[in-house]
GUKEBA-693903 format. One record per residue: residue in three letters; x, y negated, z negated of N, C-alpha, C in turn. Coordinates in pm, whole numbers, padded with zeros to 5 digits, always signed. Example, Ala and Ser with C-alpha at 12.3 -4.5 7.8 and 13.67 -1.06 7.14 Angstrom:
% GUKEBA-693903
ALA+01319+00569-00780+01230+00450-00780+01320+00330-00780/SER+01285+00225-00708+01367+00106-00714+01290-00003-00787/
% end
This chain:
% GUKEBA-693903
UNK+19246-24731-00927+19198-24702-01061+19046-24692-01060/UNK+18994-24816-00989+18857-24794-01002+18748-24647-00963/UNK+18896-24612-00848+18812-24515-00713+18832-24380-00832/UNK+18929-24336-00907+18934-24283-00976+18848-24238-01065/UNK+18802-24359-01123+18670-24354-01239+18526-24327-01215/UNK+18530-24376-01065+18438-24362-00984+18390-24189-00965/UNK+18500-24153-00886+18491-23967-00888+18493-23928-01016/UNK+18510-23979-01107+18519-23879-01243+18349-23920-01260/UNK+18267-23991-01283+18132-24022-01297+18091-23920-01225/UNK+18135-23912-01100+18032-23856-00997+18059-23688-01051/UNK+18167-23625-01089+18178-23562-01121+18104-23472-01275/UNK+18112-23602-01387+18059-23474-01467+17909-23533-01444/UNK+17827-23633-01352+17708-23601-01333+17640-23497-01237/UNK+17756-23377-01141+17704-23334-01100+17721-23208-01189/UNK+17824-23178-01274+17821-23094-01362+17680-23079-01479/UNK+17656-23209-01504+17497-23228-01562+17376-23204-01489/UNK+17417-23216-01356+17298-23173-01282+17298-23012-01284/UNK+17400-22942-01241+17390-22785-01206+17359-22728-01392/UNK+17367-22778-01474+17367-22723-01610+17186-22736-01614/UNK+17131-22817-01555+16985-22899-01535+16917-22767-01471/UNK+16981-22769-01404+16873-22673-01289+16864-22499-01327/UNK+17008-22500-01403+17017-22374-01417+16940-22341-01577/UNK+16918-22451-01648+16867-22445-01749+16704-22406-01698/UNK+16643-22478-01633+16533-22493-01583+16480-22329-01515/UNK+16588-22268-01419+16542-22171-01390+16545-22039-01494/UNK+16596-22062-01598+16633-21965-01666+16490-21887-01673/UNK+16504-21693-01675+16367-21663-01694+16319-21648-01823/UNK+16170-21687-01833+16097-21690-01952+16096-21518-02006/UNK+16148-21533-02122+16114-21453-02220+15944-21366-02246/UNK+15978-21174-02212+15769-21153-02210+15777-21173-02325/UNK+15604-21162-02324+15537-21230-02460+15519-21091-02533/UNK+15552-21074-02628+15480-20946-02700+15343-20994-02692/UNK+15283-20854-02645+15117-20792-02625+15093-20786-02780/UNK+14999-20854-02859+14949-20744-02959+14906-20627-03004/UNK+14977-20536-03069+14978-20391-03081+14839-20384-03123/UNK+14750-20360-03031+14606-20273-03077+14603-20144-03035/UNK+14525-20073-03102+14463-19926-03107+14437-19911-03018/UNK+14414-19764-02943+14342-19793-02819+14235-19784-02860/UNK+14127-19769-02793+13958-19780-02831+13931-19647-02799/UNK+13952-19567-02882+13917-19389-02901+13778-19425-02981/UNK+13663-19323-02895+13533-19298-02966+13562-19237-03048/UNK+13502-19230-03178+13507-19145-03310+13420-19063-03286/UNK+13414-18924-03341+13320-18809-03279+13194-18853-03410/UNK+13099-18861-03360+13002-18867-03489+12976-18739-03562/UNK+12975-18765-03652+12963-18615-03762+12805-18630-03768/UNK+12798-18488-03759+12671-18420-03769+12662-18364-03922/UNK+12537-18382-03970+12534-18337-04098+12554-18162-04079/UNK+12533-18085-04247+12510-17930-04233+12430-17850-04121/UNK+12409-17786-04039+12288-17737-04009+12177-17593-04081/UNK+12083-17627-04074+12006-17556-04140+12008-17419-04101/UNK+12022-17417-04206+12055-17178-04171+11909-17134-04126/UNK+11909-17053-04032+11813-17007-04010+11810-16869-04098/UNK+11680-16834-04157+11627-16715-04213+11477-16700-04211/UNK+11507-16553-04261+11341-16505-04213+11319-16395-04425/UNK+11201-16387-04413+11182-16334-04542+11129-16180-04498/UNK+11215-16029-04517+11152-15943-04475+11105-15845-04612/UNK+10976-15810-04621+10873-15740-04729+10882-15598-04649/UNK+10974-15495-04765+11029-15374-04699+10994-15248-04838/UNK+11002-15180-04788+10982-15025-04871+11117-15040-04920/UNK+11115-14983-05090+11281-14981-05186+11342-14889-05067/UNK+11281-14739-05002+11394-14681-04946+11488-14685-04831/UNK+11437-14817-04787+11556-14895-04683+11603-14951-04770/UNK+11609-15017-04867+11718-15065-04937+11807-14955-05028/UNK+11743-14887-05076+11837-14775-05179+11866-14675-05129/UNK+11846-14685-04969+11954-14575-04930+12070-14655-04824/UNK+12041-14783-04847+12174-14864-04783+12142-14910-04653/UNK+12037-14869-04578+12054-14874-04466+12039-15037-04416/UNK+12001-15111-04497+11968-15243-04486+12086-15317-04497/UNK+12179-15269-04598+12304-15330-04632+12427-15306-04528/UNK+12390-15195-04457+12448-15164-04335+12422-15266-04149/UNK+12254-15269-04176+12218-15348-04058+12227-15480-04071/UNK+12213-15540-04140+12169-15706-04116+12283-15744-04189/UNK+12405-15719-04184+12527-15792-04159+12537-15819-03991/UNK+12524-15691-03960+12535-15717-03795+12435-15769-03716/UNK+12304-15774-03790+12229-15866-03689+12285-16008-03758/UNK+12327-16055-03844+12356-16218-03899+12469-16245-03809/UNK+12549-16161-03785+12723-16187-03682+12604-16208-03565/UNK+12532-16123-03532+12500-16123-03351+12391-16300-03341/UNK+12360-16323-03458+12200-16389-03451+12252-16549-03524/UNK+12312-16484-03597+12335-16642-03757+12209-16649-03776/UNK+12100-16519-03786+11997-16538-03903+12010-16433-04030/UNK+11986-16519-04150+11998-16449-04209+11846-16390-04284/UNK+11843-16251-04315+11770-16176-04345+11729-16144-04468/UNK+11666-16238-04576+11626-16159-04768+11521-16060-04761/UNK+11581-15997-04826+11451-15899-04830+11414-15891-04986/UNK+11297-15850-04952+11224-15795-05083+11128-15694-05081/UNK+11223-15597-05134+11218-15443-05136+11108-15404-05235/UNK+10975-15341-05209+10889-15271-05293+10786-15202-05272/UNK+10710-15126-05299+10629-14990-05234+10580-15019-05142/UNK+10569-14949-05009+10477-15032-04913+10354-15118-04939/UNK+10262-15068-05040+10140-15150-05096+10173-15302-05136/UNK+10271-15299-05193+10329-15422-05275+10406-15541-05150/UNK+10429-15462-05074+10486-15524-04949+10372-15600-04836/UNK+10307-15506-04815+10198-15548-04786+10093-15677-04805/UNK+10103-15647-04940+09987-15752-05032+10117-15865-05046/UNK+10243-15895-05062+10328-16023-05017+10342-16062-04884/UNK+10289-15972-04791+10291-16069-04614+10152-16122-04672/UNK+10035-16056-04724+09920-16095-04729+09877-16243-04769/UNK+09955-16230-04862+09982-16356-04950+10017-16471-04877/UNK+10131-16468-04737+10185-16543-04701+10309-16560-04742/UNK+10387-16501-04811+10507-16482-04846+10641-16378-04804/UNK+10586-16337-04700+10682-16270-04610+10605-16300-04454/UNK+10799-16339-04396+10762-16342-04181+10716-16236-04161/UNK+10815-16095-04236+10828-15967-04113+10780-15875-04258/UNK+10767-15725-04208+10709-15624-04275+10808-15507-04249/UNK+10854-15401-04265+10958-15312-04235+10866-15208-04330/UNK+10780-15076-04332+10755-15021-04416+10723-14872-04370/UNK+10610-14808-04431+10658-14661-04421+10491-14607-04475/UNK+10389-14679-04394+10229-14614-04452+10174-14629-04311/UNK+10159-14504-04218+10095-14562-04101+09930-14648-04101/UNK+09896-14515-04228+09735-14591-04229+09706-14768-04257/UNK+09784-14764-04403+09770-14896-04406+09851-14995-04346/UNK+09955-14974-04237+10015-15073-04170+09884-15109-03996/UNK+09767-14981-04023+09713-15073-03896+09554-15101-03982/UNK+09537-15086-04103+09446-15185-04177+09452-15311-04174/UNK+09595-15331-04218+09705-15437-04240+09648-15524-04081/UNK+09671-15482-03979+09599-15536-03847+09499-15602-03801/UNK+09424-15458-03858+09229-15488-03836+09209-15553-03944/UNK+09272-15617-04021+09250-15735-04140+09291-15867-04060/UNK+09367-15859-03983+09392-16006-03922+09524-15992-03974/UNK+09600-15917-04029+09766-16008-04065+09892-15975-04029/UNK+09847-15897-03915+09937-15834-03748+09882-15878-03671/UNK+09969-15923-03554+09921-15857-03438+09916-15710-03326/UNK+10031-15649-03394+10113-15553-03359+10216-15446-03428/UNK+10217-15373-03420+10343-15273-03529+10369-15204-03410/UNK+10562-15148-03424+10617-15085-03340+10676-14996-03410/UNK+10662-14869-03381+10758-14770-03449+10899-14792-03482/UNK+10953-14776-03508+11091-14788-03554+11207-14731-03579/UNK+11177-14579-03650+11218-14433-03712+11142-14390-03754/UNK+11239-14239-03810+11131-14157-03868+11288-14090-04011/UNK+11250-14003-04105+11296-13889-04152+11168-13811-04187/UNK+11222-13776-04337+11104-13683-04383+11114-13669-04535/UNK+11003-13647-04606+10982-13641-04738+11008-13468-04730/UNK+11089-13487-04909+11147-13394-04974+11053-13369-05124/UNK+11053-13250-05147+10996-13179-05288+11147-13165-05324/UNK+11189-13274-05470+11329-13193-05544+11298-13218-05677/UNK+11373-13138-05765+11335-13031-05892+11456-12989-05948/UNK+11454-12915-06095+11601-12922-06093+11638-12762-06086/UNK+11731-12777-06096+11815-12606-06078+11761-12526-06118/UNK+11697-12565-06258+11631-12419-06266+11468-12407-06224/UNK+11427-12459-06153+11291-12491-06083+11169-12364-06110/UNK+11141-12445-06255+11048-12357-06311+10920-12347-06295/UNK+10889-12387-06122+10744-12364-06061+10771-12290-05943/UNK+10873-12243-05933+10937-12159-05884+10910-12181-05710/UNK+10941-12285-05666+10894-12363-05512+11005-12304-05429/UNK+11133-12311-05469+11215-12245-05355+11191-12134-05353/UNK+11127-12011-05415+11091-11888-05360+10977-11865-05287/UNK+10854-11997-05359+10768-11958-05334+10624-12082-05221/UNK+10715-12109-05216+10723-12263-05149+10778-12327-05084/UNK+10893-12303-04979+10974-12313-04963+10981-12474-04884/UNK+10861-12439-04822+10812-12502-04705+10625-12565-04680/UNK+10601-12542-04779+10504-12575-04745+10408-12640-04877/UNK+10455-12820-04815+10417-12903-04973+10294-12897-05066/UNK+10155-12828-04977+10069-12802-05090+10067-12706-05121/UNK+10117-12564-05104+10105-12481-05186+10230-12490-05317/UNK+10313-12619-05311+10378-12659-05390+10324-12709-05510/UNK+10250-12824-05475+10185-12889-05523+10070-12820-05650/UNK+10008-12733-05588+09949-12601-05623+10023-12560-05775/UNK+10137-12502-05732+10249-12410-05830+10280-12540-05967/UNK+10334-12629-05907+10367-12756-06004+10221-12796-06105/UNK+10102-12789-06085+09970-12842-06123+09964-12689-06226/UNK+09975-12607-06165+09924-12450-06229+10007-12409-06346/UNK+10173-12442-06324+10230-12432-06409+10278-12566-06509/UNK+10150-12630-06498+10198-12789-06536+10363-12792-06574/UNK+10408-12796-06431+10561-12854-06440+10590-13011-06432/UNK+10664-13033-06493+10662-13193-06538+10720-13256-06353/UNK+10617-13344-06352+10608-13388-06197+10618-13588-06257/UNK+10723-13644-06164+10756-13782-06160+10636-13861-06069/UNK+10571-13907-06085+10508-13970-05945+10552-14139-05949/UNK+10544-14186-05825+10570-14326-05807+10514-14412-05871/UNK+10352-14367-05835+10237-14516-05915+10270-14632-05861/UNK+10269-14660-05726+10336-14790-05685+10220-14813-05592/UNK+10136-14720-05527+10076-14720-05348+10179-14730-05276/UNK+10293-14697-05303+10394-14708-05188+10361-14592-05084/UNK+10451-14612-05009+10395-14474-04869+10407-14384-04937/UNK+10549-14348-05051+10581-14212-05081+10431-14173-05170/UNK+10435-14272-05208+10318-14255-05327+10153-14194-05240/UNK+10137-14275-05144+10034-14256-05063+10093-14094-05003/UNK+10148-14063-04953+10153-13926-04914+10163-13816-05055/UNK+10201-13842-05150+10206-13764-05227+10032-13748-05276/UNK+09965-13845-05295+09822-13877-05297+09724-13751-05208/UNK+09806-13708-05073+09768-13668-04965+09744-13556-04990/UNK+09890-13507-05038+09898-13367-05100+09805-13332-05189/UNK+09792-13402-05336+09722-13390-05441+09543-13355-05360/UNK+09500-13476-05304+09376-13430-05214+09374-13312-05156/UNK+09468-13278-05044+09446-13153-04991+09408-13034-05086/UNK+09501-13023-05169+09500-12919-05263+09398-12889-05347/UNK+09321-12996-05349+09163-13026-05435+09247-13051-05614/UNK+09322-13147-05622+09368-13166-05698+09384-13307-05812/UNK+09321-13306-05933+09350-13440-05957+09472-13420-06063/UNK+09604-13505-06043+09699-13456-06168+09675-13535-06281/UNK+09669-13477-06358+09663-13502-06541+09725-13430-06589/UNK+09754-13507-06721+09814-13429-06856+09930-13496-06870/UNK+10012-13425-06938+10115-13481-07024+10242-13496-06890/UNK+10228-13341-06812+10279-13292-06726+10341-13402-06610/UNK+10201-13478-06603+10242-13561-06472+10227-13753-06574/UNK+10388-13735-06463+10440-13916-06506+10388-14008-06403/UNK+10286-14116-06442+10275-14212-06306+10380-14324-06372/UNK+10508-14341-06273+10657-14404-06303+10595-14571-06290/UNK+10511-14589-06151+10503-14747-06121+10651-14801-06074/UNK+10712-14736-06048+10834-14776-05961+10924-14764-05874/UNK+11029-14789-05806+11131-14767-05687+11123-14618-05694/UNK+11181-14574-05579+11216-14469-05549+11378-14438-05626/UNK+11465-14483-05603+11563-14522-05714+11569-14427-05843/UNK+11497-14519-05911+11451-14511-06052+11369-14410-06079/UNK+11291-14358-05973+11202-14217-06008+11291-14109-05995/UNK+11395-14102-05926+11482-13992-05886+11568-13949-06058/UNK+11578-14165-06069+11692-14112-06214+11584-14028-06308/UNK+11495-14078-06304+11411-14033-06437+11379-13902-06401/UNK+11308-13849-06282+11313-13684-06286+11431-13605-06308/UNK+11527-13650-06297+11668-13649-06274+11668-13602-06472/UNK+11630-13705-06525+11627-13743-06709+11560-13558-06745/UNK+11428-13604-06705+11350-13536-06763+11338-13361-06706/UNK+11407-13325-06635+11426-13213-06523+11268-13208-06483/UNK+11242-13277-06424+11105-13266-06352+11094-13293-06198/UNK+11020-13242-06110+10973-13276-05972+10958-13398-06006/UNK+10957-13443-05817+10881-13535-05754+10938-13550-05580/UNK+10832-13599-05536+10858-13650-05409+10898-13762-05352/UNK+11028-13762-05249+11080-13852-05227+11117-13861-05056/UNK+11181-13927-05059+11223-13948-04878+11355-13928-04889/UNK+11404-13813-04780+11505-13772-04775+11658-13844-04752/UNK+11630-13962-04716+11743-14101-04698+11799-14133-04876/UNK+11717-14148-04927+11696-14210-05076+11755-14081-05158/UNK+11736-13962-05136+11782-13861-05202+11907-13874-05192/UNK+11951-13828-05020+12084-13802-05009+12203-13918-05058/UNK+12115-14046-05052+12236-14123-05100+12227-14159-05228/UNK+12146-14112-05326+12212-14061-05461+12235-13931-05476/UNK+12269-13833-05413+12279-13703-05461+12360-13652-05531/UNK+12476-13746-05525+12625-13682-05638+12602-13770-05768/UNK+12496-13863-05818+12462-13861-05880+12348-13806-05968/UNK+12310-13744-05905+12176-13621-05963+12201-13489-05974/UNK+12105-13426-06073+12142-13234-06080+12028-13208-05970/UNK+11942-13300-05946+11826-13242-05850+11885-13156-05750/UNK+11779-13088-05695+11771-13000-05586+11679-12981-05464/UNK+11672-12985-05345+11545-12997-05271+11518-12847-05293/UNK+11417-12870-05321+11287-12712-05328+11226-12675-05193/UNK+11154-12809-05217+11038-12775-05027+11077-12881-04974/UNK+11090-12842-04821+11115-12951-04735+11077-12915-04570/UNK+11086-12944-04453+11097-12892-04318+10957-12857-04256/UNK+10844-12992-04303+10698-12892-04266+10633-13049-04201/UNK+10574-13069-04112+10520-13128-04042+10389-13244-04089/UNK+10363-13169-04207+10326-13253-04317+10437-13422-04369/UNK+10559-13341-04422+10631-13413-04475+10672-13548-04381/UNK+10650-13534-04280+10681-13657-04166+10696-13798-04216/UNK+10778-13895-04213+10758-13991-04263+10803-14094-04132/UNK+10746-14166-04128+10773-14289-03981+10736-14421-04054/UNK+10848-14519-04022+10847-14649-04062+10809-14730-03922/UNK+10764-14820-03924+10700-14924-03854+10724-15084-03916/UNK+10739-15172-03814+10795-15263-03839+10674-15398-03786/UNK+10630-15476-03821+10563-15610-03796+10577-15764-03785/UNK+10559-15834-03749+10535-15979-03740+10405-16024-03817/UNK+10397-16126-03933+10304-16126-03967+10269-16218-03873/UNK+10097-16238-03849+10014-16302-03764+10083-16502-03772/UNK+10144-16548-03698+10130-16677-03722+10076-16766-03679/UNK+09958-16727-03647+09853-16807-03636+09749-16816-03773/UNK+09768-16744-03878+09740-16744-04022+09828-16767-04098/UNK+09942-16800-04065+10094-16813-04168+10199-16897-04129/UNK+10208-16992-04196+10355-17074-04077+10475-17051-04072/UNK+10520-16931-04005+10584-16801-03990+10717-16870-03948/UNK+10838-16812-03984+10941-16797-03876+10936-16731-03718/UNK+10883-16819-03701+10836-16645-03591+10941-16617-03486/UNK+11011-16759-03396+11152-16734-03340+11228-16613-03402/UNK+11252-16651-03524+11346-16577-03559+11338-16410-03657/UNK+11161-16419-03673+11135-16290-03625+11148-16156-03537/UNK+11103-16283-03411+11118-16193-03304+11216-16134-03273/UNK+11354-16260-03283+11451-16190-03285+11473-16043-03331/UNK+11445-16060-03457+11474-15937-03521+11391-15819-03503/UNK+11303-15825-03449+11162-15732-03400+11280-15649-03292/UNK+11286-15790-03218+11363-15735-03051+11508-15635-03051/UNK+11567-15706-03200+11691-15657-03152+11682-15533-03254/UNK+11593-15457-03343+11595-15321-03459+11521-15247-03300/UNK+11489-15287-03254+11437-15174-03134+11491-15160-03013/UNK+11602-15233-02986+11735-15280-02898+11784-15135-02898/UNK+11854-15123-02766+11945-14976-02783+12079-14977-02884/UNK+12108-15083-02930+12172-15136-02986+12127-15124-03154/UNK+12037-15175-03185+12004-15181-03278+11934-15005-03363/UNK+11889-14939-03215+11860-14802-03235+11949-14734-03238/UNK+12092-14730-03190+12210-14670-03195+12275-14725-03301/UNK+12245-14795-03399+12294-14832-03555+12221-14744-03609/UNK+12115-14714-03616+12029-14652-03715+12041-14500-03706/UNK+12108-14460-03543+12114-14309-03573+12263-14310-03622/UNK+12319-14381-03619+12516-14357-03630+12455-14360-03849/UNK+12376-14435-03892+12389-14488-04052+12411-14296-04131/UNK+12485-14319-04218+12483-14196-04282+12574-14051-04203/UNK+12603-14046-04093+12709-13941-04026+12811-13947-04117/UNK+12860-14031-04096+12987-14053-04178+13029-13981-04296/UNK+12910-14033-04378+12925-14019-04520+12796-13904-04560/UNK+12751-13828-04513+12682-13750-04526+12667-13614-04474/UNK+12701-13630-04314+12681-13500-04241+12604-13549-04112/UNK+12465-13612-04190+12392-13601-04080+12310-13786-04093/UNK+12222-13824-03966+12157-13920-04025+12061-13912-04093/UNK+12061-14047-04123+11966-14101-04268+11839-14069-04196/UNK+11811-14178-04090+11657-14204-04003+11707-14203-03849/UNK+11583-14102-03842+11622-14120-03640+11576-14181-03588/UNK+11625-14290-03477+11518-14391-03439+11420-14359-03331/UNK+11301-14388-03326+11198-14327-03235+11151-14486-03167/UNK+11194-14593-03145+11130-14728-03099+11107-14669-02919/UNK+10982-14686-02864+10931-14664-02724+10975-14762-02676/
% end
């Protein structure tokens, strides 16, 4: 009996032992990691950046015959500068670089674009294009220039004064204005009377009003053609070596002005670019026949 009780002890203490050990080895449970983020840099934000632009002081007839509205979309795609202009007789253009209120110059007076120089407020002008000034009048052109005049602007000038035919003039000093000036001199001419209008304004606006009043005046042949289906005008005289008109383009001095001048240059570099010269002869084919301005940049 005893030996009995004996093995039964020994027994469920070894059953307590193997329950011991196996408890003991059991494996530990992983620990959950705390779910963190990973450590991604945040990109730092940069504020707006500042647009680059330049202020260009231009003759109305790059603007009112489009050709401006045509180019400097495509220099802003090629550049991301953008280009304001402020369009008004070359004189008026002039006297705002003077001022300090225009980078660049775009205009159409050779004399006074190298005054403009020998004054200190260039360093340089580069040709740019050319067309040509037009004598137009209306249909029934009662100074009788297309017969008798066809071609040749002061003996125009002449006929219009003699038969005091009502003549538009600019009154601006713009180039057109300055060459029309040219004429009047040659001819030994001062205009007066009722006959002759000094307008004081765009090229535009002188066309409508001779346009009003069936009267001459002189204009640049870009500016005509792209109002022409809005006018009864007519070109009278045109095709004479006189009429020549060439635009020239500048940097104002910035060493007198605290200029854009980077982004001048740009634009200096790229209107005289083969690129930029092969825009200016393609402007107007299209929609006209022929071009507006041919580019002449050396």
């Amino acid at each position: 009996m005893k030996t009995k009780m004996r093995n039964l002890l020994l027994l469920i203490l070894s059953l307590v032992l193997v329950f011991s050990m196996t408890a003991c080895n059991k494996p530990e449970e992983p620990k959950e990691e705390p779910n963190e983020e990973p450590n991604v840099e945040q990109p730092v934000s940069e504020g707006p950046k500042e647009e680059r632009s330049i202020i260009l002081a231009t003759t109305t007839s790059t603007e009112d015959s489009g050709l401006l509205d045509f180019l400097l979309p495509i220099f802003k795609e090629k550049t991301g500068i953008q280009v304001e202009v402020v369009a008004k007789g070359t004189g008026a253009a002039l006297e705002l670089a003077k001022n300090g209120d225009a980078d660049g110059v775009l205009v159409h007076a050779k004399a006074q674009e190298e005054q403009f120089i020998a004054d200190g407020f260039a360093k340089e002008r580069f040709d740019v294009m050319y067309n040509d000034f037009i004598l137009v009048g209306p249909e029934s052109d009662p100074a009788n220039l297309l017969t008798d005049a066809p071609n040749d602007p002061i003996k125009a000038f002449e006929l219009i004064a003699e038969k005091q035919a009502a003549f538009i003039s600019r009154g601006d000093e713009s180039g057109t204005h300055t060459k029309e000036k040219s004429y009047w001199n040659e001819a030994n001419i001062t205009p007066e009377g009722e006959w002759y209008v000094s307008a004081g304004t765009g090229m535009g606006a002188v066309l409508q009003m001779a346009d009003e009043k069936l009267a001459y005046t002189l204009t640049d042949r870009a500016t005509y053609l792209s109002m022409m289906d809005e006018l009864d005008l007519v070109i009278v005289t045109e095709k004479n070596d006189k009429m020549y008109n060439q635009y020239g383009v500048m940097m104002v001095n910035p060493e007198k002005y605290p200029i854009k001048e980077a982004e001048v240059q740009e634009f200096i570099d790229w209107i005289l670019s083969e690129e930029g010269q092969n825009l200016i002869s393609e402007f107007g084919i299209e929609e006209y026949g022929q071009s507006l301005f041919i580019p002449n940049a050396k």
